[in-house]
C-alpha positions, -999 to 999 in steps of 0.1 A, spaced: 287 -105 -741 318 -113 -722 312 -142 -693 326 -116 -666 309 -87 -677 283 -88 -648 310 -90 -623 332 -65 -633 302 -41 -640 271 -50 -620 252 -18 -624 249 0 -655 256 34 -661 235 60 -648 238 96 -664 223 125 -677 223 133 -711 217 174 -722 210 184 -758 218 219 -770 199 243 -782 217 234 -817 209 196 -816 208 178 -843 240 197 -855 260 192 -820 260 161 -801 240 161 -771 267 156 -739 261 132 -718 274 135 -683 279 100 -662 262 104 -623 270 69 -610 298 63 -614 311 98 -616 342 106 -629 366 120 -596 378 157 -609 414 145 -615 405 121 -644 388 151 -662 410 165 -693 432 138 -690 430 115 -722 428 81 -715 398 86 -691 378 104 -718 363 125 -701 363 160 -709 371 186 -686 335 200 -677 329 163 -671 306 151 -702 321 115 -718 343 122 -750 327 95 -771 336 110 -804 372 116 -808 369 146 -836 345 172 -840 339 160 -873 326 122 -856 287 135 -857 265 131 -881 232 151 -874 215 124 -891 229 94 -865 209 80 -842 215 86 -803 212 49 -798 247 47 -810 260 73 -785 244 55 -761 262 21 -770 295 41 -769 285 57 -732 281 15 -720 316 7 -733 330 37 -719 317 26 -682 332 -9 -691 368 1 -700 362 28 -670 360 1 -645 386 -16 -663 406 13 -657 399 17 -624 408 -18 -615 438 -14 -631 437 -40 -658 443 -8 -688 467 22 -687 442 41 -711 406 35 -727 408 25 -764 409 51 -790 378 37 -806 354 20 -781 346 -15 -776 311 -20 -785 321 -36 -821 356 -46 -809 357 -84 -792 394 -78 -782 393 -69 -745 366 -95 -739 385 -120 -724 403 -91 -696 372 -83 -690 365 -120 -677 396 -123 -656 395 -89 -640 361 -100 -631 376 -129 -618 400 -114 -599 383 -85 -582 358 -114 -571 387 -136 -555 398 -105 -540 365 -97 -522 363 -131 -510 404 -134 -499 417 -95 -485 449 -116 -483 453 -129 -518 447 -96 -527 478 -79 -509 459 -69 -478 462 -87 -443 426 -98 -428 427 -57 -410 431 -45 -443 463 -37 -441 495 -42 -466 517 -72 -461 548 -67 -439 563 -78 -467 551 -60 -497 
């Protein structure tokens, strides 16, 4: 686990997750609650979320095997609210194509966004704001 993975995600994901009627062949969709998705990142790519709001965890139709266990969905739903604060924060243009769960690579930009969004909250300034909250005169 990255070292700033608490601080750049201190609550988990909560969502709800609805199986169809034709489940095990379909994928059940799982729709994130908190945080949700605003409407304008729905349909577009790098969010991955699709455009009735359920997570695109599998990037093909041809991704699900009836026989896979939903843990593994699951594990993909966590990275995707990691690389969605990542995202948000601006430390990514786009979520990777494959997840992070098995893929050590952003670990480390995990740890300094953490770092920074924490310096941030403690110091508006630092961050580009003056103590009101307001931009720089400068900026």
């Amino acid at each position: 686990m990255p070292l700033g993975l608490p601080g750049l995600v201190p609550t988990g994901l909560n969502f709800v997750m609805l199986y169809q009627a034709a489940h095990p062949m379909v994928p059940p969709r799982i729709y994130p609650v908190d945080p949700k998705p605003e409407i304008s990142e729905h349909t577009q790519h790098r969010w991955h979320v699709a455009p009735g709001g359920s997570l695109c965890l599998l990037q093909r139709v041809g991704m699900w095997a009836p026989e896979a266990s939903i843990t593994d969905l699951l594990l993909k739903a966590a990275g995707w609210r990691i690389e969605y604060a990542l995202l948000k924060a601006g430390a990514i243009e786009s979520m990777t194509e494959h997840g992070i769960v098995t893929d050590a690579a952003l670990d480390g930009l995990i740890t300094e966004t953490a770092e920074r969004l924490a310096e941030a909250a403690l110091d508006p300034v630092q961050a580009g704001e003056t103590a009101t909250g307001e931009p720089h005169a400068d900026d």
